[in-house]
C-alpha positions in Angstrom: 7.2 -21.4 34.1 4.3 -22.8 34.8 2.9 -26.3 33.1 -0.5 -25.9 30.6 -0.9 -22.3 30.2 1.7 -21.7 27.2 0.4 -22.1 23.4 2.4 -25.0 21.2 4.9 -23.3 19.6 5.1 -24.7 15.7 7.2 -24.6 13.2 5.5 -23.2 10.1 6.3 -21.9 6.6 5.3 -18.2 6.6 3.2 -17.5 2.8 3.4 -13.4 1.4 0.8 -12.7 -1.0 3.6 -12.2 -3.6 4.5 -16.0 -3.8 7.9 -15.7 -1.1 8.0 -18.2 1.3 10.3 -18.6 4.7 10.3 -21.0 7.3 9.9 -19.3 10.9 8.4 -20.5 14.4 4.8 -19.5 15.7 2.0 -19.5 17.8 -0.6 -20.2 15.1 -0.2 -23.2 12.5 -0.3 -21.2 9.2 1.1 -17.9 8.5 -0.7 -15.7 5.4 1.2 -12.5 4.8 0.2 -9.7 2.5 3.1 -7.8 2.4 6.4 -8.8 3.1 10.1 -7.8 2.7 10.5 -9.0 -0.9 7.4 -6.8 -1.8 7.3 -3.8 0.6 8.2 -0.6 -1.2 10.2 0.7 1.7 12.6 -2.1 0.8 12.3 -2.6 -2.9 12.6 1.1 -3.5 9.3 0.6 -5.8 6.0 2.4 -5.4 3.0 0.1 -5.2 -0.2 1.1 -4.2 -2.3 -1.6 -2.2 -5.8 -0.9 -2.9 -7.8 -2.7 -1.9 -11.5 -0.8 -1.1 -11.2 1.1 -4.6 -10.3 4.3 -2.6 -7.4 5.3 -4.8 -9.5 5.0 -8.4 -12.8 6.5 -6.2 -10.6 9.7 -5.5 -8.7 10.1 -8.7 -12.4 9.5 -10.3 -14.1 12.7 -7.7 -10.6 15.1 -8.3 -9.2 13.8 -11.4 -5.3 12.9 -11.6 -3.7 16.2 -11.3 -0.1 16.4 -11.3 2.2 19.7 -10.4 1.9 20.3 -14.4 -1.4 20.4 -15.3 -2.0 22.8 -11.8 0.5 25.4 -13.3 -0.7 25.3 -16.6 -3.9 26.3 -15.0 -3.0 28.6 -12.9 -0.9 30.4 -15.6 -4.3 30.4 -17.9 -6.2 31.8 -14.8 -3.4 34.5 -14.3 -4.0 35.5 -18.1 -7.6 35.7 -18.3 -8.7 38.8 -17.7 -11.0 39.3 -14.4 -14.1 40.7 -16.2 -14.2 37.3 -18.4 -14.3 35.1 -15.4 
């Protein structure tokens, strides 16, 4: 290897925006996270929507919150209603 060219290798205490912290080696002298292990849903088995731009509240705001429910009840009141009332 050559001499000079490689970056300082610390060790540093790695920070996840959930309050976990974990000691690992790095490149760079601090380490932010904000997501992590302890708080990822794919490993806590718990939804949790990261928004952070307002795009989740923007769209349920535009197309409402539908769930499967509330689309068959009103597709069963569109089925009843006769087509000359529409």
């Amino acid at each position: 290897m050559k001499e000079g060219i490689h970056p300082k290798y610390h060790e540093v205490e790695a920070r996840c925006a959930c309050g976990a912290t974990w000691k690992t080696r790095s490149t760079k002298p601090e380490l932010h996270l904000e997501i992590c292990s302890n708080c990822h849903p794919f490993f806590t088995g718990r939804q949790k929507l990261i928004d952070t731009e307002g795009r989740v509240e923007r769209f349920t705001k535009k197309f409402g919150a539908q769930t499967s429910e509330s689309r068959k009840k009103a597709a069963k009141i569109k089925k009843e209603t006769p087509a000359a009332a529409r």
